[in-house]
N, C-alpha and C positions, 0 to 999 in steps of 0.2 A: 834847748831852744826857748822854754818859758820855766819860768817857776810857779806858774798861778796851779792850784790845784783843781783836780776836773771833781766839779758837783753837776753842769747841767749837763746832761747830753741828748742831744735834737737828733734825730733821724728822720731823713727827708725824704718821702715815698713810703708806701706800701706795700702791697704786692707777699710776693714770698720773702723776697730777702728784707726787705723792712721789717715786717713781722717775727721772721726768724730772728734776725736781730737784737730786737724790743724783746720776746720771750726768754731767751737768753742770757739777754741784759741784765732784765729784772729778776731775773729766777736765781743767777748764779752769781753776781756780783753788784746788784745792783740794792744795796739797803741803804747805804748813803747815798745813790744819787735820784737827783730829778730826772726822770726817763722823759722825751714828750716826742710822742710821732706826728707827723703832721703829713696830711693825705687828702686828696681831693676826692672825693664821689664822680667827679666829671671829667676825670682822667681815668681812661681803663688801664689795664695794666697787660701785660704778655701773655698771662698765662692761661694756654688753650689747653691745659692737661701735661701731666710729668710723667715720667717715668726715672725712679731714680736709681742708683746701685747700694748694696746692704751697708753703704758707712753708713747712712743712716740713722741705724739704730745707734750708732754714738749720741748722736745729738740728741735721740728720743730718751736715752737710758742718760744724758746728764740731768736733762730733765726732770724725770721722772713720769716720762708718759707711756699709757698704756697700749701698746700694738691696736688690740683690737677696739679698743675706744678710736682711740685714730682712723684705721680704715674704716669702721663705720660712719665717719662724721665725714669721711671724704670720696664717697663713694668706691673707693679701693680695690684692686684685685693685685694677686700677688705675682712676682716677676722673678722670673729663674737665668733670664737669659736676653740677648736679642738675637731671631732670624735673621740672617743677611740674606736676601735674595739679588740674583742677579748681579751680583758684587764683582765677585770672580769673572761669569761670563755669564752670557741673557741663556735661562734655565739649569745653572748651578747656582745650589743655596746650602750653607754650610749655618752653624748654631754658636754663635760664643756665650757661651753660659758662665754663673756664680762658680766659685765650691775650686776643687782643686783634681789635680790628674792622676790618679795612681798613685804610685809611691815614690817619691823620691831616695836617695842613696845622698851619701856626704859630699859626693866627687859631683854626681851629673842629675839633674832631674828625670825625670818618669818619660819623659817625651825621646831619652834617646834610647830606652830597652826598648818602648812601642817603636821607634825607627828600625832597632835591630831587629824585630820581632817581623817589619815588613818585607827587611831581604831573606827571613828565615820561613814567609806566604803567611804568616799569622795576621791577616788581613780584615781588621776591624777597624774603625774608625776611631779616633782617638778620646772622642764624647763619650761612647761606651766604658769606658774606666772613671765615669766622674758620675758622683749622683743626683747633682743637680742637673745637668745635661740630657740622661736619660731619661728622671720625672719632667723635664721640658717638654721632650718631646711626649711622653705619655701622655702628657696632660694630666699631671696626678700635684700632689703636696700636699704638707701638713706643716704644720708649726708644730713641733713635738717639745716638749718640757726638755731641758741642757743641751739641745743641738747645736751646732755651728749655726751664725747667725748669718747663712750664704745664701738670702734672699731679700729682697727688693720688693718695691711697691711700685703699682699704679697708680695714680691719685688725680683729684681733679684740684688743680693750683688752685683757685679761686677758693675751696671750700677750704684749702689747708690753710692757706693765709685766714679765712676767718676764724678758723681751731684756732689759730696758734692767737689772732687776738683776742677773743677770750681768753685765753690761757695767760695774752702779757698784762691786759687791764685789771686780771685776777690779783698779780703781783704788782700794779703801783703804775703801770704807763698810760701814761696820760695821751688822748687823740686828739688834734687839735684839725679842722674841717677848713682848707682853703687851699688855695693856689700859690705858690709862691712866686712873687712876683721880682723881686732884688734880692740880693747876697749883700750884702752891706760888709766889707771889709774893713780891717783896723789900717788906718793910713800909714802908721809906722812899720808894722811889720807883714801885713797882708793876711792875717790871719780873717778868720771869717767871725764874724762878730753878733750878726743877727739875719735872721732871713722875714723880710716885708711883704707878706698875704693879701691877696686877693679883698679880704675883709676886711685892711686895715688895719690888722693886728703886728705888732712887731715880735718877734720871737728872738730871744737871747739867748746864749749856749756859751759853753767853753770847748765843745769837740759834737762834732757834726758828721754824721753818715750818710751820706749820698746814696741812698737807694731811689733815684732818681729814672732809673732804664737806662734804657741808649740814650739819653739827652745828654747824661753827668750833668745837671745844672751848677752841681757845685765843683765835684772836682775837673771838671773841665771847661764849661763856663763861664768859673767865677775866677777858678784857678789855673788853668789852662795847663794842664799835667801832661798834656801830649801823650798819644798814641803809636806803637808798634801796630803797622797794619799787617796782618796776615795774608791776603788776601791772592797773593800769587801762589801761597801754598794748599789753601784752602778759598779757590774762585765762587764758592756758591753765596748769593748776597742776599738771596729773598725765600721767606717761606710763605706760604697761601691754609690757610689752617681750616677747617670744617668738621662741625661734630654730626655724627651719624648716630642711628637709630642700631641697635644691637640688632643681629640676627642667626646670631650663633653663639654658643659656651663660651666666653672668656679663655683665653688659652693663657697660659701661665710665662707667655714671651712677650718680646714685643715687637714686630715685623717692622725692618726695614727693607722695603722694594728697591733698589736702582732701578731711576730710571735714565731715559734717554739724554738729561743734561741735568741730573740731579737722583734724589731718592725720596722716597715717598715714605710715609711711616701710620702704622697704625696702633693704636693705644687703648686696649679696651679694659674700662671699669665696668662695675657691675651693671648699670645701666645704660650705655651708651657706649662707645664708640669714638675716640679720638684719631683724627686722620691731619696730614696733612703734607704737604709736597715743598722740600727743599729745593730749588733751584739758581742756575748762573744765570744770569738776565742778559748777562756778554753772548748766550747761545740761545737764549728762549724768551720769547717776550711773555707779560701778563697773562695776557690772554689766550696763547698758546697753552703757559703753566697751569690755569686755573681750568680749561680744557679737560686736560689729563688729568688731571686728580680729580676732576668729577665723572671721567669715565671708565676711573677705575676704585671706585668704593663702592664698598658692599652696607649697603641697606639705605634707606631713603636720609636726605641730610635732611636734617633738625635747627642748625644755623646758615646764617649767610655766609659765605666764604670772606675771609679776610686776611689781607698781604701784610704783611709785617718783613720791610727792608731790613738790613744788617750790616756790619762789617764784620771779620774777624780780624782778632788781634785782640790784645794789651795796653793796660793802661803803662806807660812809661813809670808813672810813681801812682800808687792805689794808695798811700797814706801821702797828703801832701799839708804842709801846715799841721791845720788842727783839724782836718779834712780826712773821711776814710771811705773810699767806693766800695760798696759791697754788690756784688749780683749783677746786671747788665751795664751798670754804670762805671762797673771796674776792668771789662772786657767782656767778649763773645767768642766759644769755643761753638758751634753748631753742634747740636743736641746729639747727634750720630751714637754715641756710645754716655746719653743721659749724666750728664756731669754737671750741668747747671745749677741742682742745690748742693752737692756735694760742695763746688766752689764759694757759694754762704756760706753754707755748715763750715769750711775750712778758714775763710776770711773771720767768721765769728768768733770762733776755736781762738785763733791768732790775737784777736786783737782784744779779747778777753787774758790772754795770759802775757799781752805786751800795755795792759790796757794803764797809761798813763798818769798815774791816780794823783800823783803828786808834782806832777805837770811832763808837758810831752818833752821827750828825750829823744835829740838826735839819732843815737846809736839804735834805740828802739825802735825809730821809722826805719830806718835803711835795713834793720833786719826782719821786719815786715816788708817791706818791697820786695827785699831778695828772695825771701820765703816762697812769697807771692807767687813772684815770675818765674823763679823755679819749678814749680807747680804744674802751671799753664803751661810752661814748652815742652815739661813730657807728654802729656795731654796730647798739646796740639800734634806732638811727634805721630801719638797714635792715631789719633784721627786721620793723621796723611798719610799712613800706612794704608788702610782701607781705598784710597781714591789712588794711590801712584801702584802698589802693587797689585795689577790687573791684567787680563788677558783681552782685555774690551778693547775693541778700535772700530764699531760701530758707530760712532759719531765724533765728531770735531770735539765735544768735551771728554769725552775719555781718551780719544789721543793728546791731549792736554794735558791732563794726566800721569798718561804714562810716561811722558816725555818730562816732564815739568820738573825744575833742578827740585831739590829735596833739602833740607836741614841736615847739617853735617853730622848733626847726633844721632838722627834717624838712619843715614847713609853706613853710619858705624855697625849699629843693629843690626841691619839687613845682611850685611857683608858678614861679619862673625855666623851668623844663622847660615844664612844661605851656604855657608863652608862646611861648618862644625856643629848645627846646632848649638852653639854656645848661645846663652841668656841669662841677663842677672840684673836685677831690680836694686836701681838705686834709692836712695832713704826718700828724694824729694819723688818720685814715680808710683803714683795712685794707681796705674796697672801689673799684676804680678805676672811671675814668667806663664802663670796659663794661661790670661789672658794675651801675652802675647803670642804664644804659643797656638792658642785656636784659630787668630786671626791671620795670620802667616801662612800657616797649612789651609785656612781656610781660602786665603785669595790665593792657593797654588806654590806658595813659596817652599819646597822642600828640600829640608837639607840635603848637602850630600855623602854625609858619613855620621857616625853618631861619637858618644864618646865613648874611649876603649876600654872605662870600667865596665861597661855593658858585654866584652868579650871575656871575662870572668866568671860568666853566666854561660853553661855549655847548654846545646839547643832544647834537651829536653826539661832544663830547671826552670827556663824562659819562660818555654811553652805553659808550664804549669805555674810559675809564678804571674803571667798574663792572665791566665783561665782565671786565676782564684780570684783576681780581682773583681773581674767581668761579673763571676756570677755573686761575688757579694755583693754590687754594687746593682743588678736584675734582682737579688733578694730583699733587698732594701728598699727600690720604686716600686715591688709587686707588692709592698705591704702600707702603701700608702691610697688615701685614697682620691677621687677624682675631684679636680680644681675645684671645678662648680660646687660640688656636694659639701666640699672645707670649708668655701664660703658661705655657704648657706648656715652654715652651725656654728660657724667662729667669728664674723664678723657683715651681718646680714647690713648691708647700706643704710641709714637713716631716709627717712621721705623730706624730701627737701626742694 
């Protein structure tokens, strides 16, 4: 598509994915180029508080940063899991946790001896053979020296983004303070050319990252790349967000409530309390929503509640020109199972090892889009797992729900399970079979035979090859210690 080679590269917005971006940029491949972000003070940005999943530590370990520098500088507590309450049905709550189930075998996973094990009354829950599942619920953990890296953070978005700016101004990126007012494209080929600020100032580049939000000002209002709306699969369009005052230990999950036309979520770091309430605005209005989420949080709010509209879905093309969306401005999955950096971290990842150096190549965008969207559809798959497989028909939106047509990859899924327990993770599916595995059983979905290498296994090898698990995995949570008490010694919060 061009042959000009990329030296400048502009990135438009702040926030997390800006910043992630710029830190990465400059960290790992960025010694020939001009980095320059450009960010407004006067525009806020999303982020009410994260909760992410343990890829994380990918990005921290290309870096080079330090866990517990990090969660101290972002208020942080540590995350094993999410609570689903009321998912399945109003007072059934099930735990999808990090970490893995048991033991697998060559032929069939850990999930269909625990199936055999239940026609044989060996009758424990499936969380009980995983160690992170178990200290969930205890409320225990520890970071111990060579463990599996099968946990996750709390953090507060606003203070990561200013880590991670420090961290990119450290290595060479330059902040530039305005509003961007024009996109100024090349007449001949549409490429983007410079972006016109607030201040007057003109800004020139050769490849440009829209870390813009929901606006896309560049890849979709300069460039109009069009969107895949999710929206009949995943109806919720609005969230109402409120930070609250702590009044209890940090628990080491992070609670999501269903509610009545949506779910409610709570997030707690060391010092506060992140709350806020997803909802369909087709079944609830504003103020109905904003209602319910303040009469159901625990301790006195600390901010003014504020609505942040949405859509889901995908951007049609996330690289378009010389244009590359990262983070809300490339799409919106709803935070439900915390995948919002994960999708940075994975856009950054990508277009650092496709990263154009000696000018942009056809074949090299198309296989970043494809990447992309492959991505987000197993995502989105799991996400509609959660809202279609349920037992709720207490209001208009959960029979919307249960009824609502589904994606035929997902419909694939369900059906193989719901038969055989069969499950198998494809290369582009950021969830593994335990994850899918907790969530299934957990809205009710269970199979109806397991598989027949499990009848190789006569009843009494079962019984004891189930036992030995359980209690090394009770041996293992009883020797750790309680959430609070880890933080307090491992990564005490900065005062800020």
């Amino acid at each position: 598509m061009t042959e000009n080679p990329i030296k400048k590269v502009v990135i438009a917005g702040g926030g997390t994915a800006g910043w992630m971006t710029a830190a990465a940029l400059a960290k790992l491949i960025g010694k020939h180029l001009d980095i320059r972000l450009i960010e407004s003070d006067a525009i806020g940005t999303v982020g009410v508080g994260e909760a992410t999943i343990p890829t994380l530590h990918i990005f921290h370990q290309l870096l080079g940063l330090k866990e517990q520098e990090v969660m101290a500088a972002t208020n942080a507590t540590f995350k094993l899991g999410i609570m689903f309450e009321n998912w399945r049905d109003i007072g059934v709550d099930y735990l999808h946790s990090f970490g893995s189930l048991g033991k697998d075998c060559w032929a069939a996973q850990f999930h269909h001896f625990w199936r055999k094990g239940l026609d044989k009354g060996i009758d424990f829950e499936i969380g009980d053979y995983c160690k992170e599942h178990l200290a969930a619920r205890s409320h225990r953990f520890a970071a111990l020296p060579n463990q599996d890296r099968n946990h996750a953070y709390h953090l507060d978005a606003s203070l990561y983004a200013r880590y991670l700016r420090g961290f990119a101004e450290t290595h060479g990126v330059s902040r530039t303070e305005g509003q961007i007012l024009e996109v100024q494209l090349n007449r001949d080929n549409g490429f983007i050319e410079a972006l016109h600020l607030d201040t007057g100032e003109c800004v020139e580049g050769d490849l440009f990252v829209d870390c813009t939000g929901f606006r896309g000002l560049l890849i979709e209002g300069a460039l109009h790349s069009g969107y895949h709306d999710w929206t009949h699969w995943l109806p919720c369009d609005r969230a109402i967000a409120v930070q609250t005052a702590t009044v209890a230990p940090p628990v080491p999950y992070t609670r999501s409530i269903a509610r009545e036309s949506g779910w409610q979520w709570r997030i707690p770091l060391q010092s506060r309390v992140g709350n806020g309430l997803v909802y369909c605005s087709r079944y609830m209005d504003e103020q109905q929503a904003s209602s319910q989420l303040l009469e159901n949080l625990e301790g006195e709010p600390i901010s003014d509640p504020r609505v942040i509209p949405f859509r889901t879905g995908t951007r049609r093309r996330h690289w378009n020109k010389n244009c590359i969306a990262i983070g809300l401005s490339a799409g919106f999955i709803e935070p439900l199972e915390s995948t919002s950096i994960h999708l940075i971290q994975r856009s950054v990842v990508r277009l650092m090892q496709l990263f154009p150096s000696r000018g942009i190549c056809v074949a090299d965008v198309n296989e970043f889009n494809a990447q992309t969207i492959h991505e987000m559809e197993y995502i989105r798959d799991f996400i509609v797992l959660h809202y279609h497989v349920t037992e709720r028909s207490d209001s208009k939106f959960w029979r919307y729900c249960r009824s609502m047509p589904i994606p035929d990859s997902l419909a694939h899924r369900l059906e193989m399970f719901r038969d055989s327990g069969s499950l198998f993770k494809y290369e582009a599916d950021l969830f593994g079979v335990a994850s899918w595995v907790q969530v299934m059983l957990g809205q009710g979905l269970m199979p109806a035979r397991h598989h027949p290498i499990a009848d190789l296994m006569g009843d009494a090898e079962l019984a004891s090859f189930l036992d030995n698990i359980r209690q090394q995995v009770r041996r293992q949570v009883e020797n750790l210690p309680g959430h609070l008490d880890f933080l307090d010694h491992y990564c005490k919060a900065q005062t800020v």
